[in-house]
C-alpha angles and dihedrals in degrees: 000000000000127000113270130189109238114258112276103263098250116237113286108033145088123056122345125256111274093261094053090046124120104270113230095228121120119242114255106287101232106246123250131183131211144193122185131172129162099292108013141032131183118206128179119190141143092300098054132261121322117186117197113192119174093340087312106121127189125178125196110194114217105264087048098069133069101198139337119226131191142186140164120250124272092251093041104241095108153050115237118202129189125191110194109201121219089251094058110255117122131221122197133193135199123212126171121227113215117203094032086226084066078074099070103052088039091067090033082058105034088051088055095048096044091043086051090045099032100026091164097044 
Protein backbone atom coordinates (compact mmCIF):
# COMPACT_ATOMS: atom_id res chain seq x y z
CA UNK A 1 0.00 0.00 0.00
CA UNK A 2 1.23 3.35 -0.60
CA UNK A 3 0.83 6.25 1.53
CA UNK A 4 -2.04 8.08 0.80
CA UNK A 5 -3.24 11.73 2.19
CA UNK A 6 -6.55 11.34 3.84
CA UNK A 7 -9.60 12.60 1.60
CA UNK A 8 -10.19 16.49 1.94
CA UNK A 9 -13.22 16.75 4.76
CA UNK A 10 -15.90 17.87 2.51
CA UNK A 11 -17.88 21.79 3.63
CA UNK A 12 -20.07 21.49 6.46
CA UNK A 13 -18.76 19.06 8.64
CA UNK A 14 -16.45 18.48 11.52
CA UNK A 15 -16.75 20.22 14.59
CA UNK A 16 -18.94 23.46 14.97
CA UNK A 17 -17.55 27.09 15.20
CA UNK A 18 -16.68 27.91 18.57
CA UNK A 19 -20.12 29.93 19.22
CA UNK A 20 -22.30 27.09 18.12
CA UNK A 21 -20.08 24.53 20.38
CA UNK A 22 -21.54 22.43 23.28
CA UNK A 23 -21.10 24.70 26.36
CA UNK A 24 -19.29 22.77 29.53
CA UNK A 25 -21.63 23.84 31.89
CA UNK A 26 -23.69 21.38 33.85
CA UNK A 27 -27.59 21.42 33.44
CA UNK A 28 -29.42 22.95 36.34
CA UNK A 29 -29.21 20.44 39.17
CA UNK A 30 -33.50 20.07 40.25
CA UNK A 31 -33.83 21.41 43.62
CA UNK A 32 -34.66 18.95 46.98
CA UNK A 33 -35.13 19.63 49.80
CA UNK A 34 -34.36 17.63 53.04
CA UNK A 35 -35.03 17.43 56.82
CA UNK A 36 -33.11 14.65 59.22
CA UNK A 37 -33.05 14.25 62.77
CA UNK A 38 -32.06 11.19 64.83
CA UNK A 39 -34.92 8.94 63.93
CA UNK A 40 -36.79 10.48 60.85
CA UNK A 41 -36.13 12.50 57.85
CA UNK A 42 -38.35 13.80 55.32
CA UNK A 43 -36.74 14.48 51.48
CA UNK A 44 -38.57 15.80 48.27
CA UNK A 45 -36.91 15.70 45.25
CA UNK A 46 -37.53 15.03 41.43
CA UNK A 47 -38.67 11.67 42.08
CA UNK A 48 -41.37 12.52 44.62
CA UNK A 49 -41.43 12.42 48.59
CA UNK A 50 -39.72 9.68 50.46
CA UNK A 51 -40.25 9.62 54.47
CA UNK A 52 -37.69 7.41 56.63
CA UNK A 53 -38.84 6.91 60.29
CA UNK A 54 -36.97 4.74 62.44
CA UNK A 55 -35.16 2.70 59.16
CA UNK A 56 -38.83 2.39 57.61
CA UNK A 57 -38.68 4.10 54.28
CA UNK A 58 -41.69 4.97 51.92
CA UNK A 59 -41.43 6.64 48.86
CA UNK A 60 -44.71 8.43 46.77
CA UNK A 61 -43.71 9.23 43.29
CA UNK A 62 -45.14 12.37 42.00
CA UNK A 63 -48.23 11.32 40.12
CA UNK A 64 -49.09 9.24 43.15
CA UNK A 65 -49.77 11.79 45.28
CA UNK A 66 -52.54 14.29 45.46
CA UNK A 67 -50.92 17.08 47.82
CA UNK A 68 -48.45 17.35 50.23
CA UNK A 69 -49.24 19.30 53.51
CA UNK A 70 -46.93 20.50 56.39
CA UNK A 71 -47.04 22.10 59.74
CA UNK A 72 -44.88 22.61 62.70
CA UNK A 73 -45.68 20.73 66.09
CA UNK A 74 -47.67 21.90 68.36
CA UNK A 75 -45.11 22.54 70.47
CA UNK A 76 -43.09 23.75 67.92
CA UNK A 77 -40.01 21.33 67.95
CA UNK A 78 -40.89 19.63 64.88
CA UNK A 79 -41.96 19.54 61.13
CA UNK A 80 -45.04 17.71 60.43
CA UNK A 81 -45.60 16.42 56.86
CA UNK A 82 -48.33 15.08 55.53
CA UNK A 83 -48.47 13.08 51.72
CA UNK A 84 -52.12 12.63 50.58
CA UNK A 85 -52.24 9.84 48.06
CA UNK A 86 -54.48 10.04 45.01
CA UNK A 87 -56.66 7.38 46.53
CA UNK A 88 -57.30 9.16 49.37
CA UNK A 89 -55.20 7.62 52.44
CA UNK A 90 -52.67 10.04 54.31
CA UNK A 91 -48.87 9.41 55.73
CA UNK A 92 -47.51 11.33 57.85
CA UNK A 93 -43.99 11.72 59.06
CA UNK A 94 -42.23 13.40 62.39
CA UNK A 95 -39.07 14.94 62.35
CA UNK A 96 -37.57 16.90 65.10
CA UNK A 97 -35.97 20.20 64.47
CA UNK A 98 -32.67 20.90 66.94
CA UNK A 99 -31.94 23.58 67.35
CA UNK A 100 -36.09 25.04 67.05
CA UNK A 101 -34.62 27.92 64.63
CA UNK A 102 -33.82 24.83 62.13
CA UNK A 103 -38.09 25.20 61.73
CA UNK A 104 -38.21 28.01 60.11
CA UNK A 105 -35.66 27.40 56.99
CA UNK A 106 -36.92 24.16 56.79
CA UNK A 107 -40.66 25.65 55.57
CA UNK A 108 -38.87 28.56 53.73
CA UNK A 109 -37.22 25.66 51.91
CA UNK A 110 -39.83 23.02 51.70
CA UNK A 111 -42.54 26.09 50.07
CA UNK A 112 -39.94 26.76 47.40
CA UNK A 113 -39.41 22.99 46.53
CA UNK A 114 -42.98 22.08 46.48
CA UNK A 115 -43.90 25.38 44.50
CA UNK A 116 -41.13 24.41 42.11
CA UNK A 117 -42.51 20.68 42.07
CA UNK A 118 -46.35 21.42 42.58
CA UNK A 119 -46.55 24.72 41.26
CA UNK A 120 -50.08 24.49 41.00
CA UNK A 121 -50.73 22.83 44.60
Amino acid sequence: MTDQPPPPVPSGFGPPPPQYAPSAQAPPEAPEFLAVARHSSVVVDASGVAFDMYDVVVDFAWPEIRSVHYKASPDGKALMVAVVHVDGRVYEAVVNAKPRALLGSWFAQLAWVLGYYRPAG
